[in-house]
Every structure is written in C-alpha cells, then in structure tokens.
C-alpha positions in Angstrom: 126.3 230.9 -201.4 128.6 230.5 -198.7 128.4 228.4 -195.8 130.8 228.5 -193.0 131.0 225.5 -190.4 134.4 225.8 -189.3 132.6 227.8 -186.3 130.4 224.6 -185.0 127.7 224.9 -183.5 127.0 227.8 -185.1 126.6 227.6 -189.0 127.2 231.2 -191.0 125.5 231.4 -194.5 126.0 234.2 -197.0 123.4 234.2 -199.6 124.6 235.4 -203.1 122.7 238.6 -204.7 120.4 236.0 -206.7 119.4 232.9 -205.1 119.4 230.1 -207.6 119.0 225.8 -207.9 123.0 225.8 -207.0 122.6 227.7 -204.1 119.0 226.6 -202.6 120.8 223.2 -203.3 123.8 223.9 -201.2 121.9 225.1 -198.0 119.2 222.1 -198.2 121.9 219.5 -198.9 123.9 220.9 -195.8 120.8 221.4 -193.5 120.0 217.7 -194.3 123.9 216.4 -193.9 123.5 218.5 -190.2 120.7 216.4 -189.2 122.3 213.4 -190.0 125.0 213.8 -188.2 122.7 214.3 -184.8 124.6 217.3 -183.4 122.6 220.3 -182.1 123.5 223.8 -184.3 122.6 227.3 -184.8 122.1 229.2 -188.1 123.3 232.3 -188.5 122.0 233.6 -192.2 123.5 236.8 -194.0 120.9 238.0 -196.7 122.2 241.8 -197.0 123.9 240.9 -200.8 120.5 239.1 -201.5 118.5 241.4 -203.7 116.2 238.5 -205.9 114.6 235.6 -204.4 112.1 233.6 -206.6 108.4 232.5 -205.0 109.7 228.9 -206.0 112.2 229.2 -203.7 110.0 230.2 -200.9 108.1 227.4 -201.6 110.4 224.9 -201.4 111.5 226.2 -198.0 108.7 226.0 -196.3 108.2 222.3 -197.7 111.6 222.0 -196.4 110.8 223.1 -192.9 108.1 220.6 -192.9 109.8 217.9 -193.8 112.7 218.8 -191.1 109.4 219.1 -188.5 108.2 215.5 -189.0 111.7 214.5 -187.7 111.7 213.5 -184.1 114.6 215.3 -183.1 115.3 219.3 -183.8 118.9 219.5 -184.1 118.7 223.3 -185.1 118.2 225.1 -181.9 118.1 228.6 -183.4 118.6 230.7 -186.4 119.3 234.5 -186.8 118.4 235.9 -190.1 119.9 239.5 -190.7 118.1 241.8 -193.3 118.7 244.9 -194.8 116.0 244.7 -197.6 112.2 245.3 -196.8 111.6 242.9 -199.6 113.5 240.0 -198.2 112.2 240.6 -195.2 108.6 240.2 -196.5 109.2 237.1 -198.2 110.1 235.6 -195.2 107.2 236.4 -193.4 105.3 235.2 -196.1 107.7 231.7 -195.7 106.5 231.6 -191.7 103.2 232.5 -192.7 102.8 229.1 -194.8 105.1 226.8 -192.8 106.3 228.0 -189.0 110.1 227.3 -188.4 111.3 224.3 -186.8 112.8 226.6 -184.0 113.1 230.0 -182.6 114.1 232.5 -185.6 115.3 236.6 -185.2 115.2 238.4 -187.9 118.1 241.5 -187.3 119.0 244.4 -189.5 123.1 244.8 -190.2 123.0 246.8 -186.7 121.7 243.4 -185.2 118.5 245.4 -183.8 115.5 242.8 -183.4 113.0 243.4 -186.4 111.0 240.4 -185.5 110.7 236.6 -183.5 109.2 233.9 -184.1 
C-alpha cells in the first residue's frame, strides 16, 4: 500500500495486488491520524493492481465508515475510487450497500469515465 500526502488536500493511495492486515492497517491508521489533525482532504484511491480483497476486509470498512460518521465533523470531503476490475468494483458496492460513505464517492475506470456516485 502506498499512500501519498505530499499533494495535501488530496491523499493518493495505491492498493497492493492483495490487500492484507499491513495494508488495511496503513489506510485506517492514516484516515484516523487525518481526522485528528482537523484539516479538510480528498481521497484519491488506485485499485487497478488490486486483484484479491477478503470479505473481512469489506467488513471492517464499512465499520470503519461508521465509526468516522458518528464524528461531528467530516474532514473527507470527497473520494475517487478508480477500477479496472468488475470484481473490485462489486465489492464496493456491496461495502455502500452495508454502510453509506461519509461523503460523496466516484468510482472511475483507468480512463477516469464515471462508472458510478454515491
């Protein structure tokens, strides 16, 4: 996982082929650090190497995003999410099905053509 702030406000994040505890880690432990410091971002997520993503992992997402909700500010004003893989692109669906995001989400293929909003 790579995570790229050096661009603030807005946070690039390449996910590795297989998502594991390290990397789901890394991206939580950042998120959180972001909201602490109480300065507005954007997400920009890269999933196109990601090719394996465990339902545990979706899981703890969504309980993620609803632990972020119950905070009175939203310092994440946006995320894009590009996909390349049908499959990844399902599983987040299935993510925003069980939790909705904490703020407005695209979902883009490599061209950056709109698949989907929430």
């Amino acid at each position: 996982m790579e995570i790229n702030i050096s661009n603030f406000p807005i946070i690039s994040v390449v996910f590795p082929e297989k998502m594991d505890d390290s990397s789901m880690n890394l991206l939580l432990t950042t998120w959180k650090r972001l909201y602490q410091e109480q300065k507005y971002f954007k997400f920009i997520f890269d999933t196109k190497k990601l090719s394996s993503v465990g339902f545990t992992y979706c899981f703890q997402m969504a309980k993620f995003m609803y632990e972020l909700k119950q905070e009175k500010t939203q310092y994440l004003e946006e995320s894009m999410i590009i996909v390349d893989n049908p499959m990844i692109h399902r599983l987040l669906d299935f993510v925003f099905m069980i939790q909705k995001p904490v703020s407005k989400v695209r979902i883009v293929n490599d061209d950056f053509e709109l698949l989907s909003e929430l």
